[in-house]
Every structure is written in C-alpha cells, then in structure tokens.
C-alpha positions in Angstrom: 2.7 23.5 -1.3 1.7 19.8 -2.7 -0.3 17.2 -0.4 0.9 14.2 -0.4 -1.7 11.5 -1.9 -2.6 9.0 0.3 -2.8 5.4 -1.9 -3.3 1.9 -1.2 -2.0 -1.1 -2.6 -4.7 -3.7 -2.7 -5.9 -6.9 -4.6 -8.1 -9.2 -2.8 -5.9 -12.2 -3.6 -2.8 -12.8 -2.2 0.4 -13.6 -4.0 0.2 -10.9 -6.7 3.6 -8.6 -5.4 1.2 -6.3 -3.5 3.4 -5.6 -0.8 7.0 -5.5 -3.3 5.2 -3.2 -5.4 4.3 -1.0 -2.5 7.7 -1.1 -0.9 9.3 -1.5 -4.1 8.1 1.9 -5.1 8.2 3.4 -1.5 11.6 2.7 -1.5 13.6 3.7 -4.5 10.9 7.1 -4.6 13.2 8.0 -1.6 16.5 6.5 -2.1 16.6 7.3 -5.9 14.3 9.8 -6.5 14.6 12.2 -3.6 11.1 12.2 -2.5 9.7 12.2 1.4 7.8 8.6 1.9 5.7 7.2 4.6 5.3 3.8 4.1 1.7 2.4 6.8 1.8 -1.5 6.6 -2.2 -2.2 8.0 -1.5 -5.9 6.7 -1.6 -8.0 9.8 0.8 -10.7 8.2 3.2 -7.7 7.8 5.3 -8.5 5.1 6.2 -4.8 4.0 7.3 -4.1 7.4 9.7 -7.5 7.6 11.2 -6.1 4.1 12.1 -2.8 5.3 13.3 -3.7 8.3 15.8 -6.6 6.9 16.8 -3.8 4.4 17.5 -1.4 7.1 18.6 -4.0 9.7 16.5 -3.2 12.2 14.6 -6.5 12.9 15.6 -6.9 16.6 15.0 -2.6 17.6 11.2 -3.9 16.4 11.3 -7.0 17.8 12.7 -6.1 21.5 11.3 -2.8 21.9 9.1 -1.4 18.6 6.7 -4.2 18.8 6.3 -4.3 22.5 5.6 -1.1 23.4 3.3 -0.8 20.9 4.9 1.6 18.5 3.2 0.0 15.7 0.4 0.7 13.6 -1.8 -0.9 16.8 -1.7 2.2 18.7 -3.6 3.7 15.9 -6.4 1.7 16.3 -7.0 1.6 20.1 -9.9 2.8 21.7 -10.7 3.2 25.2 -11.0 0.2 27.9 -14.0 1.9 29.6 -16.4 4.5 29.2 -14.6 6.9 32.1 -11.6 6.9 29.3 -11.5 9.8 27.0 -10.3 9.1 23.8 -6.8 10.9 22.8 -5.2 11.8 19.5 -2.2 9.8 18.7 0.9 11.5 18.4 2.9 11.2 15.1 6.0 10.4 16.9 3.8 7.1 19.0 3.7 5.3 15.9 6.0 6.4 13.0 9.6 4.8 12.4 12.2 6.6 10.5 14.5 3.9 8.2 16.0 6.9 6.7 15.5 10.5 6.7 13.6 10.2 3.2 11.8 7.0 3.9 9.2 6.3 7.2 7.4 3.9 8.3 4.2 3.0 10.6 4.9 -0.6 11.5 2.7 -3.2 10.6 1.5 -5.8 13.9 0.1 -9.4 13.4 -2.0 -8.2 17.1 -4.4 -5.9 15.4 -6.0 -9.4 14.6 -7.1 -9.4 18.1 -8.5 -5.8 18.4 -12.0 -6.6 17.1 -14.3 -4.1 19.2 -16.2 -0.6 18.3 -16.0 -1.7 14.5 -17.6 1.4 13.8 -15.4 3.7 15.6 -12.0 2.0 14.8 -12.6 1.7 10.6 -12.1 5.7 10.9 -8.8 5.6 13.0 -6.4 6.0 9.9 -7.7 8.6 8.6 -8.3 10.5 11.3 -4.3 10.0 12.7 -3.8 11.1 9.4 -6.0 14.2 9.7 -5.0 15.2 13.1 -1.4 15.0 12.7 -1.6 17.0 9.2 0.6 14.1 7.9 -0.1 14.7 4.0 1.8 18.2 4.5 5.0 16.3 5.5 5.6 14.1 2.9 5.7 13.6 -0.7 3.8 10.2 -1.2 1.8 8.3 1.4 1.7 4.2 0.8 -0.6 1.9 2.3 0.1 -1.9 2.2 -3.6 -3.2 2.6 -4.8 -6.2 3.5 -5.4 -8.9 0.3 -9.2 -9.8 2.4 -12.0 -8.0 3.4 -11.9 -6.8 6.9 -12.1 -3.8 9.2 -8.2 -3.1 8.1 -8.8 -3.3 4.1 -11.6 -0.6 4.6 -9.9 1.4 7.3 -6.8 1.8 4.4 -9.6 2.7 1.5 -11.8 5.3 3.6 -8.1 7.1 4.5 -6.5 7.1 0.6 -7.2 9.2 -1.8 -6.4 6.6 -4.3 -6.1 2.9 -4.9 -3.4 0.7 -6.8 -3.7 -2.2 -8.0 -1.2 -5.2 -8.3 -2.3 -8.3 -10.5 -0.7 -11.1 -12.0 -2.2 -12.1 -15.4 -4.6 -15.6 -14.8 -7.8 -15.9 -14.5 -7.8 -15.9 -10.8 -6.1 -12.2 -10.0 -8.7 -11.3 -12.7 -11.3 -12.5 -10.2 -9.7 -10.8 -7.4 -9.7 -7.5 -9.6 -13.5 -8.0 -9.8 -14.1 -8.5 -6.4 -12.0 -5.5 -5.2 -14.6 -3.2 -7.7 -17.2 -4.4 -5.9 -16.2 -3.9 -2.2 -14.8 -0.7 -3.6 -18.0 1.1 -4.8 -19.8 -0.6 -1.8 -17.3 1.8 0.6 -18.0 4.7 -1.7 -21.5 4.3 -1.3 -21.5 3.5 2.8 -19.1 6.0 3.7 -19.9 8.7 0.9 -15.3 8.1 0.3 -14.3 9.7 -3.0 -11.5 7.6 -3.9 -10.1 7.0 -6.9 -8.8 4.2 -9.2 -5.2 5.3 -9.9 -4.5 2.0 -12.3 -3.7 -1.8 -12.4 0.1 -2.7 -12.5 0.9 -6.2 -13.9 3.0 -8.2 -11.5 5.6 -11.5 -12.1 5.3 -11.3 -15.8 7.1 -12.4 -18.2 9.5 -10.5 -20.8 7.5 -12.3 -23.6 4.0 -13.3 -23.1 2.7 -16.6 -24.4 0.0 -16.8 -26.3 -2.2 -17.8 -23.9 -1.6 -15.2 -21.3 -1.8 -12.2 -24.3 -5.4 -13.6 -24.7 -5.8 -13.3 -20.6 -4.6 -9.9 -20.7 -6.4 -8.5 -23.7 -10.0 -10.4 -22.6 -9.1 -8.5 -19.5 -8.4 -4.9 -20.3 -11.7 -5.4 -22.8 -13.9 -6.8 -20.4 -16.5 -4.3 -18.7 -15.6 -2.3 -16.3 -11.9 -2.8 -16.8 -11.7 -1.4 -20.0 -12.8 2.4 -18.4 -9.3 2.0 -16.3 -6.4 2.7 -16.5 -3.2 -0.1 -16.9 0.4 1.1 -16.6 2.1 0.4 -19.3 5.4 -0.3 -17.1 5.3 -3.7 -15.7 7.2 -5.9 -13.4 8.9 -8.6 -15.0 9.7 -12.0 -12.9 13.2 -12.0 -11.9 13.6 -15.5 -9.6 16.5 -13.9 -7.2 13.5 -11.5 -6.4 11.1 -13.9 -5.7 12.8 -16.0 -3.8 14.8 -13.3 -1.6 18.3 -14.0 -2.2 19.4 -10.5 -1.5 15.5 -9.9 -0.1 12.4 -8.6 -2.0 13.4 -5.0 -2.8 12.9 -4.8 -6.3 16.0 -1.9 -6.3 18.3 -4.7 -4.9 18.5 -6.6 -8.3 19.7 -5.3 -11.5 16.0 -6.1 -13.7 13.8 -5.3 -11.6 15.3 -2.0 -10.2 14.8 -1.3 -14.3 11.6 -2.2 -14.0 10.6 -0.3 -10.5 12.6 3.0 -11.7 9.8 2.7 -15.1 6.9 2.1 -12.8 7.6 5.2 -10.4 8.1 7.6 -12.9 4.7 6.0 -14.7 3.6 6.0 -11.1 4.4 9.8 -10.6 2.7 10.8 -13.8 -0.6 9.4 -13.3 -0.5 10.9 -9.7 -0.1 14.0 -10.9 -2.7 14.1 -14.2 -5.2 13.1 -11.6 -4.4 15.7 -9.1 -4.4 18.1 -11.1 -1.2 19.3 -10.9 -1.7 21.7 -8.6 -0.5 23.1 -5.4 -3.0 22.9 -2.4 
C-alpha cells in the first residue's frame, strides 16, 4: 500500500498564502479528488485551523470544548510535570478532528507559545506521534502548516516531513525569505541527520500578466544559485481579491479562479509527489 508523504508548507516570511495553499490544497484533494487528508496546523497564530473550521462551522465545538480540553495539537507536545511522570504515547483519537470523513485535522493552539521547556525532547514530539500511531498508513497526503519563523515549532514540522513546500510571492523580499529557509533547512539536515526533501516553490498572489518588472524578479530568481537546482510549479495562484479578503472565506475552492487555479496546482502537486517517491508501493 502507499505511505502517505508527510510535507510542510513553509516560508520564513509571512504573508505569502502559506497557510491557503496548505488548506487550499488539503481541501479540494479530499472534497474533489477523493483522497484521505490530515491537515496538522503547528502555527501558533492558527490560521489554517480558523479556515477549516469557518468552512465546516465548527468554530464554537473548538472554542467551548476542542480548545479547552486540549484536543489540539498542544497535547502533542507535552511532557511530563515531574520526574516521577512517565512519559505516554498520545493516542490518535487525543488530538485529531474529523471535518469530513476525507479531510482531518490536528488543531492548531496559540498556547504552545507558552510550552517552552525540554527543547530537546519536545522538537521530536511530531514525528514520533506520527510514528507511534502509524499515521502515514491511514491517509493519502499529510499537510503541515509551519510556522513563517524560526522556532522549536518550524523545526519540529521539518524533522517529521518528508518533504517541504514552498509558498512565495514574487519581490524581493519572499526571495529573501526563500534564502533564509535554505539555510535553516540544511542546518536541520545536518543537526538531526533529517533527509528531507525540497518538493518545489509555488508562486503565490500573482498576477494573470506579469509586469515587466516582476518577470525580471522571477527570472533573476529561478537563475540565481541555488534556486536554479529546484524545482518551480509551473501552476500558480493568481490574485483573486474576493479571496484575499474573505468574502466567502479563504478557501481557494470557494471562488470560481482560484478553485481553477488550486485544481492545476494539486494535480502538479500530485505529480511531483509521486516522481520523487518513486512511485512505488511501500
């Protein structure tokens, strides 16, 4: 049978669709394309779990019960209060929501901010939920919304996935962020001997017709060592304004454009999931 991939959406600046593009594809994988998603949203400002839940209507289940009892991607990452604890395995069913029967979630929680002890122990947690509860063989993709900094979180989400995804915006400062995520990337692979991969950049709020100006952005960029040994989708996802601003929220399937544009992306996304797996059953 396949294993899921594990992949992270990541770009260590903000306001690039990160979290869209995660959810975006996470969502119309399962509702259009049939396929088993878990959605993990290790973001503390939590924006892909707010989406899913305002699709789904279920903002006051997480608000008056989810959150509170902890059924949130916090439980993951506790450790024990004292040394006459033992340390348990967290059950699947502690932490993981079902929206629909295709499309889970493992809530995000702006109170993992405050969990800051046994750094050492906790940037392993993910994975090793993951591991314990065999969660690869139960799904068909596995998405992780990552923070856009660098923190405990970011590299917790790295060390688990199997590959990384990157949004960015064509400027000169998403290029920057690009540069710095290379960096803390191959500093992870070295510290904690990860093998992950780069599955590809994915251009974000573009326009239909680039200006001559951002053409000379995007081509500097995609010539520029290292960039020019990776990959770029060639789908894209264009600015559409009722998007951005959330009229209907910021599900890209929701609008007529950029559901175009998210249905080119996943079967791009698919692809290039599958030519670097190999294609093959595990």
């Amino acid at each position: 049978m396949k294993i899921a991939p594990v992949i992270s959406f990541i770009n260590m600046k903000g306001g690039v669709g990160k979290t869209t593009l995660c959810v975006g594809i996470g969502e119309f994988l399962s509702n259009y394309l049939n396929k088993k998603v878990l959605v993990i949203d290790i973001d503390p400002q939590f924006n892909a779990t707010q989406s899913l839940l305002n699709k789904y209507e279920k903002v006051d289940e997480y608000l008056n019960s989810w959150q509170r009892e902890k059924k949130t991607i916090r439980r993951i990452f506790e450790t024990p209060a004292s040394i006459l604890e033992s340390a348990k395995p967290v059950p699947e069913v502690d932490v993981i929501t079902e929206l629909s029967d295709k499309l889970h979630i493992i809530l995000g929680d702006i109170n993992i901010i405050f969990d800051n002890s046994q750094e050492a122990v906790r940037i392993l947690k993910l994975k090793k939920f993951i591991n314990e509860n065999n969660i690869p063989n139960k799904y068909d993709y596995i998405l992780i919304d990552s923070p856009p900094t660098i923190s405990l979180f970011t590299d917790a989400a790295l060390i688990a996935s199997d590959y990384y995804l990157v949004p960015v915006k064509i400027d000169h400062y998403s290029v920057l962020g690009a540069t710095s995520l290379l960096r803390v990337v191959n500093n992870l692979k070295y510290n904690h001997s990860s093998d992950i991969a780069h599955l590809g950049f994915i251009y974000t709020n573009t326009d239909e017709q680039l200006t001559a100006k951002t053409g000379r952005i995007k081509e500097q960029f995609e010539s520029t060592v290292p960039f020019n040994q990776l990959y770029f989708f060639e789908s894209k996802l264009t600015r559409v304004r009722d998007l951005t601003v959330g009229v209907q929220g910021n599900i890209p399937s929701s609008y007529q454009k950029s559901r175009s544009d998210i249905e080119k992306i996943c079967e791009e996304f698919m692809a290039k999931v599958e030519e670097l797996s190999g294609g093959e059953d595990e």
